[in-house]
N, C-alpha and C positions, 0 to 999 in steps of 0.2 A: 560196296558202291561201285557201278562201271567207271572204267575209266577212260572218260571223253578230254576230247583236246579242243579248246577253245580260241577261235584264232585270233591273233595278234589285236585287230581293231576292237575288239570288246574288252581284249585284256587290259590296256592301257588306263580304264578308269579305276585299275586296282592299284594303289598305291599301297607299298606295304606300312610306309610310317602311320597313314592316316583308314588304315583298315576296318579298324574297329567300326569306325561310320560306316561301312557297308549294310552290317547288320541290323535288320529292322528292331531287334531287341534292343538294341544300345541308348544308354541312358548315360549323361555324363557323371554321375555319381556311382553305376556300378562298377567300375574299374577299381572304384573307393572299395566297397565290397570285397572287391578280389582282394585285395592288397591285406588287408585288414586278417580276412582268413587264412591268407596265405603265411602272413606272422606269424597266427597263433600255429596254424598245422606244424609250420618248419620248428619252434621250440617246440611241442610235442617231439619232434619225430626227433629231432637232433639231441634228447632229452636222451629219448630212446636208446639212440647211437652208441652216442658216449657211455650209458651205463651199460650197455650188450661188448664195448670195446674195453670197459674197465674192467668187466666179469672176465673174459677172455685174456687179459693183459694177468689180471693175479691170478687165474691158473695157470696160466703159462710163466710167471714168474715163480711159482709157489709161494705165493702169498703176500708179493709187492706193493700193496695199494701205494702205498707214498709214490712210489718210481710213475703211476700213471698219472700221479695228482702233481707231481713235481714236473713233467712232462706239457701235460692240460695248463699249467699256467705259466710254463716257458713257450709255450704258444700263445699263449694271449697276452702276455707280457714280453714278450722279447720281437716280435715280429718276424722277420722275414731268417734274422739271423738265427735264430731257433728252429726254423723250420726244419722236420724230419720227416720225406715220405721215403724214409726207404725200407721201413720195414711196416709188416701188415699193420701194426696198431697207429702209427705214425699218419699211413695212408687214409687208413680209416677217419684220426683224429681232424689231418688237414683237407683232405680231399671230399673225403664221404660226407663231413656234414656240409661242405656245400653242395656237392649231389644230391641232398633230400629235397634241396628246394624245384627241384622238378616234380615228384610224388606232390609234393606240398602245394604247389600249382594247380595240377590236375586236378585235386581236391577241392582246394577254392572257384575253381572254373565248376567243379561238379556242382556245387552247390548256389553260386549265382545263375548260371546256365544264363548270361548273355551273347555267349557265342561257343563257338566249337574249338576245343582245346586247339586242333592243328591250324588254326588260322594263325594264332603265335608264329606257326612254325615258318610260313609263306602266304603269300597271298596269290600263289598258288596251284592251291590244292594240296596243301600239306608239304611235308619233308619228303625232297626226292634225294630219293640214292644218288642217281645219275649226276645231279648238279653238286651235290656233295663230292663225290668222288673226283670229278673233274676238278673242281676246286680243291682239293687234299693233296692233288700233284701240282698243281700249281702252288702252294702254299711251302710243301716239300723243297721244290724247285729253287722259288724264290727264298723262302726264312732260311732253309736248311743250306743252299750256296752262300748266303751274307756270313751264317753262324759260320760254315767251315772255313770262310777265308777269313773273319778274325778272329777264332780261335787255334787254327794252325796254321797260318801265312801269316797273319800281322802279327799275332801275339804267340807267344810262344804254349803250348798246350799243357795243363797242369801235371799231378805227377801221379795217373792214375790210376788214386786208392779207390779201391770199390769199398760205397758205403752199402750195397743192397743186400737183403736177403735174400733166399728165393723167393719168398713170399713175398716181398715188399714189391721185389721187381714182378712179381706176373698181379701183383694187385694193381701198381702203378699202371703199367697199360690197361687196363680194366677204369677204373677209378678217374683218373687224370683226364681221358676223354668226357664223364657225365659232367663231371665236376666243371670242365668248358662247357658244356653243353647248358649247364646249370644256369650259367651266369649270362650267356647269351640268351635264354630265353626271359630270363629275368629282369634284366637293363634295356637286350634290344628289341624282346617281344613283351613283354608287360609293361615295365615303364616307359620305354622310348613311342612303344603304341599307344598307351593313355596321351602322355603329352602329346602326342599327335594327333589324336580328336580331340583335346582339349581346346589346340592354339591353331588345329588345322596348317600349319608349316614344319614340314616334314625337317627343316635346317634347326631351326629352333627344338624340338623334341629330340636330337640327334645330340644337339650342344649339353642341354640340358640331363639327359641320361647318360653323355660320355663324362659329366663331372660326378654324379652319384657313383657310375664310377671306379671313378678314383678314389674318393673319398673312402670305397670299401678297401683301400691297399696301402696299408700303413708305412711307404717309405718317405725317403727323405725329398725336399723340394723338386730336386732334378729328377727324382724317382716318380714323382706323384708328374709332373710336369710330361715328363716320358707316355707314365701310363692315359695321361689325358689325349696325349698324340692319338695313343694306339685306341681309346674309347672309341673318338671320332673316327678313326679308319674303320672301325669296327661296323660301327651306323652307318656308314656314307657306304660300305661295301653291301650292308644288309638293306639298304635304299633303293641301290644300282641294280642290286639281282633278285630284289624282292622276296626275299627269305633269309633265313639264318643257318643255312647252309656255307652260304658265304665267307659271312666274320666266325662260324664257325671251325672253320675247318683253319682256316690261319692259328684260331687259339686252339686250337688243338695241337697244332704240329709247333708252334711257340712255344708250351705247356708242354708239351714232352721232352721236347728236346732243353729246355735251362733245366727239367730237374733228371735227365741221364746225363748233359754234360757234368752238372753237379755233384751227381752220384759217382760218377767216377770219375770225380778228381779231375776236370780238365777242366770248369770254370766254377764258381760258386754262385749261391745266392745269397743277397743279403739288404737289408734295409736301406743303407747309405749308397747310392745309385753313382755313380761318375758320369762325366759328362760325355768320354767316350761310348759308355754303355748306352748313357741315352741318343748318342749319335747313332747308332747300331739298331737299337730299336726304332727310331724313326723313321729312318732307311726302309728299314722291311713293313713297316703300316705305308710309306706311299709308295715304295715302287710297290706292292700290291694292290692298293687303291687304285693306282697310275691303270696293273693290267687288269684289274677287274672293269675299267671304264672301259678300257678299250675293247674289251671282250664283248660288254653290252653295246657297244654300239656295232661292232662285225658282224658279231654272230649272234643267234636265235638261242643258246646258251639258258638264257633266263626268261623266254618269251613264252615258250611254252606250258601250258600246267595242264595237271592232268580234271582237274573237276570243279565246278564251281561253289568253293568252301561256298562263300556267302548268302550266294543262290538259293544252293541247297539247305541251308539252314534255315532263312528267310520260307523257301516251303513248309515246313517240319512245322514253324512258329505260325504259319499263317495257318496251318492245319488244324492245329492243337488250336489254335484259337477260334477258327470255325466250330470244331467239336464243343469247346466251351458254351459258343454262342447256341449252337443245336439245343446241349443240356438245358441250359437256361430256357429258353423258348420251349421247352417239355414240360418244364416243368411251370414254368408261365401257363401254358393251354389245361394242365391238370389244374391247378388251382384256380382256373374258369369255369372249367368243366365242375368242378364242385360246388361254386356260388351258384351256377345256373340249375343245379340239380338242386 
């Protein structure tokens, strides 16, 4: 597809929260659809996962099944404090099956076909590098100067045991990134976009998908409290820049950086959240939010996209529906043409 720039005054009827009404295909009950398929795909695949990571986990143990079975449910029973990606099965365990649920999306999108997978991504014209990467230094910037001045200015820095393998750690950078990616397209591009043709108020779909959530993150009050801050920053940045390159790129550089300080011994993770940590994480959701606003209101940052997802989809479906109407009307005239004969 070429890639054309649309300017500013036509862009502005594209809201990202309420996108999905661009599309003339849009039905309020398919999003239901997607949702529905996209369950069942992700247990399939995550089915998958874990027995392709159990197979690899007992050969490489020489014949450990308990160690992986005892591992799988100190994950699902212990929470945050059990968490292990430092090594390749770990990664795999914690990280990769939330990454299927991107595969597992495109699937249900293939199959309802009421709009174009990269409308998720922005409203646009799909994921741009460019805004991604600006926002990855910024995100750097901003999480990565808060983490370094309380983890070695305010507090003193831990006593750093490397938990990694090799493997663990070049899977972690691999891994860690989809696994954010995962969930932002899933909270702030399938659900936060349903509730938002649903109730049509882009505040309301934003509220509503940053407590889902949380709900997915099993720590304690001021933990869950925390992560609803960081929901909400997450929505209101993918709002402001109309994609999820935005709140992307935050959890990504958040998400790498708590499981390397973790991995090597300089801070931990764990279920029971303090109130200093959730001061620390709040801090970094609005002074980000703060310069994501500012940024859309200076600069052209987020104004530009390169092609009209919607447009162009809306032709494809008008096309395919004219063709439709053609067939019908062929075959209408043949079976005239045969009464009259």
């Amino acid at each position: 597809m070429s890639v054309d720039f649309i300017d500013e005054s036509n862009y502005k009827e594209y809201d990202y929260i309420t996108y999905g009404r661009q599309f003339d295909s849009y039905r309020w009950f398919k999003p239901i659809l997607t949702i529905v398929l996209f369950l069942v795909f992700y247990i399939l695949l995550d089915v998958l996962l874990l027995g392709a990571t159990g197979v690899y986990d007992f050969i490489r143990t020489g014949g450990d099944l308990n160690g992986f079975i005892d591992r799988l449910r100190g994950t699902v029973e212990g929470g945050y404090d059990n968490i292990g990606v430092y090594d390749l099965t770990g990664s795999l365990i914690n990280l990769g099956s939330v990454a299927l649920m991107i595969p597992a999306l495109a699937l249900a999108r293939g199959i309802v076909r009421d709009r174009s997978f990269s409308s998720y991504s922005s409203s646009r014209g799909g994921w741009s590098h460019l805004v991604f990467l600006k926002c990855f230094v910024l995100a750097l910037v901003i999480c990565g100067g808060i983490l370094l001045i309380n983890n070695f200015i305010i507090n003193e820095p831990g006593t750093y045991n490397n938990q990694f393998t090799k493997g663990g750690l070049i899977a972690l950078f691999i891994i860690c990134p989809l696994q954010c990616l995962a969930e932002e397209y899933i909270f702030r591009g399938l659900v936060c976009q349903t509730l938002g043709s649903w109730f049509r108020l882009p505040i309301v779909a934003i509220v509503l998908s940053a407590v889902g959530f949380t709900a997915m993150h099993p720590y304690n009050r001021i933990g869950q409290a925390s992560i609803l801050v960081t929901g909400l920053a997450f929505g209101i940045a993918a709002w402001l820049g109309h994609g999820l390159e935005i709140p992307a790129a935050l959890h990504i550089v958040n998400n790498m950086a708590s499981f390397l300080l973790a991995g090597f011994g300089i801070s931990e993770i764990k279920t029971d959240v303090t109130v200093e940590e959730m001061v620390v994480d709040v801090v970094i959701s609005v002074a980000y939010v703060a310069a994501v606003f500012f940024i859309s209101r200076k600069t052209d940052w987020f104004d530009r996209i390169r092609y009209d997802d919607a447009g162009d989809w809306n032709d494809i479906m008008d096309d395919k529906f004219r063709a439709r109407e053609a067939k019908k009307a062929a075959r209408r005239a043949k079976k005239e043409a045969r009464k009259s004969n």
